[in-house]
C-alpha positions, 0 to 999 in steps of 0.5 A: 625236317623243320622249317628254317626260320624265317630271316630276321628283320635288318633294322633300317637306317637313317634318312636324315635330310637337309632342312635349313643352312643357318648362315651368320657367323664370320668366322670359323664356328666351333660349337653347336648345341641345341638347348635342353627343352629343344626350342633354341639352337646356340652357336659359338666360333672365332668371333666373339659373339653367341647366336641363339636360332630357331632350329625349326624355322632357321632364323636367328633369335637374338646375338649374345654380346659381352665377350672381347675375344672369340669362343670355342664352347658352349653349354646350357643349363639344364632349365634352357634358361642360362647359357654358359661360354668359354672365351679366349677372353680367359673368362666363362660368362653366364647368360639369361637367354631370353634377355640376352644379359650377362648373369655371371662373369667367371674369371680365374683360368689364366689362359684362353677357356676352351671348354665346359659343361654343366652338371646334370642339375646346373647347380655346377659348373666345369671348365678347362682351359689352355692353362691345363686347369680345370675349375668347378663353378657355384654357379649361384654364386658365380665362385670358384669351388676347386681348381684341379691342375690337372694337365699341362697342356690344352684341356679340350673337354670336360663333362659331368656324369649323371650324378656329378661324382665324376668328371672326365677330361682330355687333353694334348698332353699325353705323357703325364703320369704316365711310363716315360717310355710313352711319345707324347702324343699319347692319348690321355683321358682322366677321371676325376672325383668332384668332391676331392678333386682325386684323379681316378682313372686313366686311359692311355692308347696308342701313339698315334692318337691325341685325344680331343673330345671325351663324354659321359654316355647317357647313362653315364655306363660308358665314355665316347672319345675321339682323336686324332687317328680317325676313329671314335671310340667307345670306353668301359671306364671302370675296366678302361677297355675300349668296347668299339671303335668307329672308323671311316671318318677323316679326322687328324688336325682338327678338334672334332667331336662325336655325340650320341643319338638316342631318338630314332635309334641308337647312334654316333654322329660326328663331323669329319675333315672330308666336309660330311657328318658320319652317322653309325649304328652304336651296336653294329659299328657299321656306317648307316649315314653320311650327311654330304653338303658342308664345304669345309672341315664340319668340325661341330655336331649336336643332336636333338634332345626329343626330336630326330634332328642334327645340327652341323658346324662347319669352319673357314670357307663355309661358315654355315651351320645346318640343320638335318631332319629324318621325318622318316624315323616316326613311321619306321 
């Protein structure tokens, strides 16, 4: 008889390590994103100051000064040149990086802005606030082209896909449009056409999960979300069938968010309530990492856009943001 095949391969995992703890910020840290060209690091927390780092060598750049109230996001454009933040001062303000000055002020929401994101060309720009509203910025000319009242609770993310057709949000508000018979903290994600401001779509699950973090996959095909019943979920938007779910995190008081890793491997990483960042193959769904060194809830996660790098915010007692290297993933 023939001869068994031989035994596949099992494709090796991660082995990020600890490279530098950036330390700085005084109060709890809400936002880490690295820029696209890969050379900058922004931060963002309760204080109302940006940081700008070197996420090689762990050195700060310069601070962005100009908001009077604390910041809960951060995004960049697309050319690594401007940085946008959302402030409970009610105002989104767009900066020169390599100045340091204010290019924009962008007023309009009536209560504190908690999230945004660019479009893939930086032309737009989408916030949503504490008011429920969503807002489409020119970012040229600093206007607003569309207000959405879209929620009528916290709006805690947005983002644009590929093309700028959609945009997808989430908030705490879980019962709008849907059947009265549903509790409140439903999940509720939405997608939205950016020309006509028509909602498209809408997700519901369980009771047990308010949704707090939702994004467009890389090649916009997919929708990761996550919430408040510690698993991360995985969304075919056009069936609105959940395809995986990740799980073994601890996640169900704070707003934590999940991104993807496409560099030396395909993976989902997010912070945890336990203090440890979660890193899963995107296929298996199984846990392949767990970074140990935050002392407090890691409530902020961004990957690096070329190289096999990850950047960790963490919250009150910690206050320290680090940076994890796998120099192993070149040679695998």
């Amino acid at each position: 008889m023939p001869a068994p095949p031989p035994p596949q391969p099992t494709r090796e995992g991660p082995h990020y390590r600890l490279q530098h703890t950036l330390t700085g910020h005084t109060k709890s840290i809400s936002a880490v994103k690295f820029s696209p060209d890969g050379t900058l690091l922004a931060s963002c927390g309760a204080e109302n100051i940006v940081k700008i780092w070197s996420p090689f060598t762990g050195e700060l750049v310069r601070n962005l000064t100009g908001h009077t109230d604390g910041l809960s996001d951060v995004a960049w454009s697309l050319d690594s040149v401007y940085l946008a933040s959302a402030s409970d001062d009610k105002s989104v303000r767009i900066w020169e990086v390599d100045t340091g000055v204010t290019q924009k002020t962008l007023k309009g929401h009536s209560k504190w802005v908690f999230c945004l994101n660019y479009n893939h060309n930086s032309s737009l720009l989408v916030s949503g606030g504490c008011d429920g509203d969503i807002r489409i910025w020119d970012t040229r000319k600093g206007k607003c082209l569309k207000t959405l009242h879209a929620h009528i609770d916290y709006v805690t993310a947005v983002h644009f896909n590929r093309d700028s057709s959609l945009i997808v949000s989430c908030s705490l508000d879980g019962q709008i449009s849907l059947p009265i018979q549903l509790r409140l903290t439903t999940i509720f994600r939405q997608i939205w056409n950016t020309a006509t401001g028509q909602c498209l779509k809408t997700i519901v699950e369980g009771h047990e999960a308010i949704c707090q973090h939702v994004q467009f996959s890389p090649n916009s095909k997919y929708i990761l979300s996550t919430a408040h019943d510690s698993a991360i979920r995985l969304w075919d938007y056009q069936t609105t069938r959940c395809l995986k779910t990740y799980v073994g995190h601890t996640n169900k008081k704070y707003c934590i968010c999940a991104c993807f890793s496409v560099t030396g491997g395909k993976w989902i990483v997010a912070g945890s309530e336990d203090h440890k960042v979660w890193i899963w193959d995107l296929q298996s769904r199984e846990v392949v990492q767990t970074l140990e060194g935050h002392t407090d809830v890691v409530v902020a996660v961004a990957t690096h856009p070329s190289q096999n790098m990850i950047a960790s915010g963490s919250i009150d007692s910690d206050l320290n943001i680090r940076i994890w290297v796998d120099d192993q993933a070149e040679r695998r």
